[in-house]
N, C-alpha and C positions, 0 to 999 in steps of 0.2 A: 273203650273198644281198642282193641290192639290191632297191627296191622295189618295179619292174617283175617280178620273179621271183619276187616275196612274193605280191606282187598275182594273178600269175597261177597260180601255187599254190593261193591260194585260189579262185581262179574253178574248178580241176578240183574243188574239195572238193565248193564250193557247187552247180557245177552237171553237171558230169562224172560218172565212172566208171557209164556207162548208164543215169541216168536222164532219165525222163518230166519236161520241165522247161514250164510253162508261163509264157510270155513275151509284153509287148506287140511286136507288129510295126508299124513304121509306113513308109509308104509316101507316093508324089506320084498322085494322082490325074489322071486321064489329061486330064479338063475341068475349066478353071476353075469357080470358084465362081459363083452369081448376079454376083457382085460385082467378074468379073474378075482374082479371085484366084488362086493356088496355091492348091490346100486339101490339107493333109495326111491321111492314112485309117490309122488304127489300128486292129488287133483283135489277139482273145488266139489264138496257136497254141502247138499243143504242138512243143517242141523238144528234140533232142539234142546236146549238146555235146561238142566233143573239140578240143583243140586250138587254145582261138582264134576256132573254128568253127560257127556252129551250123546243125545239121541238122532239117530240117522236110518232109515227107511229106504231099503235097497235088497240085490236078490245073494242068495248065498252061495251063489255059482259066479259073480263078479269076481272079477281078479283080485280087487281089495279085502271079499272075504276068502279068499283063498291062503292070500297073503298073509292076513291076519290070523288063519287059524294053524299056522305051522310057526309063525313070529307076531305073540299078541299086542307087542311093543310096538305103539305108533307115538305120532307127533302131530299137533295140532298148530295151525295158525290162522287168525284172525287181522288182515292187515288194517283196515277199516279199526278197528279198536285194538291194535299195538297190544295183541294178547298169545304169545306165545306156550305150549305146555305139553309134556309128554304124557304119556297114559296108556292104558294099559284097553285093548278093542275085545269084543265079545259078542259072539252071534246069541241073541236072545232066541231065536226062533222064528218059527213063523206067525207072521202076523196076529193070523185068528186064534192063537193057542189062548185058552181062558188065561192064562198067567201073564198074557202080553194085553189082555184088555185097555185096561188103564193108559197106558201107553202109546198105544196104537191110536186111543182117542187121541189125546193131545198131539200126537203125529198126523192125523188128519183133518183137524183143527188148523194147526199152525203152518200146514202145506195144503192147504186148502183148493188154493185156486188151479195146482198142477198132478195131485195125488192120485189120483184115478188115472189121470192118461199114464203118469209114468210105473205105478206100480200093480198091477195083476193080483189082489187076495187070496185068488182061488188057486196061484201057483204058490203051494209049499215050498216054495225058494224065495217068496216074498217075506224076505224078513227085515226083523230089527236089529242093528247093530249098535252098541252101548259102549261108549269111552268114558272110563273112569277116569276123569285125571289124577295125578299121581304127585307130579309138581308142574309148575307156570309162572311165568315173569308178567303181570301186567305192566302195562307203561302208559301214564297218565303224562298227556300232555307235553312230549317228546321230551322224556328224562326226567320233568319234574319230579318224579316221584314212581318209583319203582316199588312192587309188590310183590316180593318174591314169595312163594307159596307153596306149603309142602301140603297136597289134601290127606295124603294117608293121617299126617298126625295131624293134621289144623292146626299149622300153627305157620311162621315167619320162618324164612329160610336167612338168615342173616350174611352167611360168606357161598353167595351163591351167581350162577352166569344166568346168562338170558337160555329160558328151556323152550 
């Protein structure tokens, strides 16, 4: 097993097999700064992971899907498992669309105990947002052993920084 495969291994440990994963998001905000700047926008959502992927249940009139659909390039971090990674964000739809079935279940499975109070089905803004990730630096056991990770090709990123 090679690194990339070790690495992602442990990502379904740490954050897979259904649960409630809470993650920083970060995003480009749609106005510069006072300053003429990009400002980048961070906040905490909960997510479900599968795959490489992570899933997030929210409405598509939020700032973050706003954001995301004019700059689909986000940023992800997990500080609790020392997993940094960028990726690429996507509005799936609304919840109930037959092609989000699947999905939606494991979304309301794995947010079980808060999902009905905070999200609305019957508003077609209640949708699912999808982060591919792209590349990721795991970090096992502060530096012991870094995983740098490219997912488009699966494979080991070998002269790479923390993403």
């Amino acid at each position: 097993m090679d690194d990339f495969q070790e690495g992602f291994k442990l990502l379904e440990e740490k954050f897979g097999k259904g649960k409630d994963n809470i993650i920083s998001l970060a995003t480009i905000a749609t106005q510069q700064s006072d300053n003429n700047l990009v400002r980048p926008v961070v906040r905490g959502v909960d997510a479900l992971y599968e795959n490489g992927v992570f899933y997030i249940s929210t409405n598509s009139k939020s700032n973050k899907m706003i954001q995301i659909e004019k700059n689909p390039e986000v940023s992800i971090c997990s500080a609790t498992e020392m997993f940094t990674a960028s990726g690429l964000g996507k509005n799936l739809g609304w919840v109930l669309d037959p092609k989000n079935a699947d999905i939606r279940l494991k979304l309301r499975k794995a947010f079980s105990t808060w999902y009905d109070m905070a999200n609305n089905e019957n508003d077609e803004n209640c949708c699912i947002l999808e982060i591919k990730l792209v590349k990721g630096t795991l970090n096992i056991n502060h530096w012991e052993k870094l995983y740098h990770m490219d997912f488009i090709n699966k494979k080991e990123m070998k002269d790479s920084g923390i993403y």
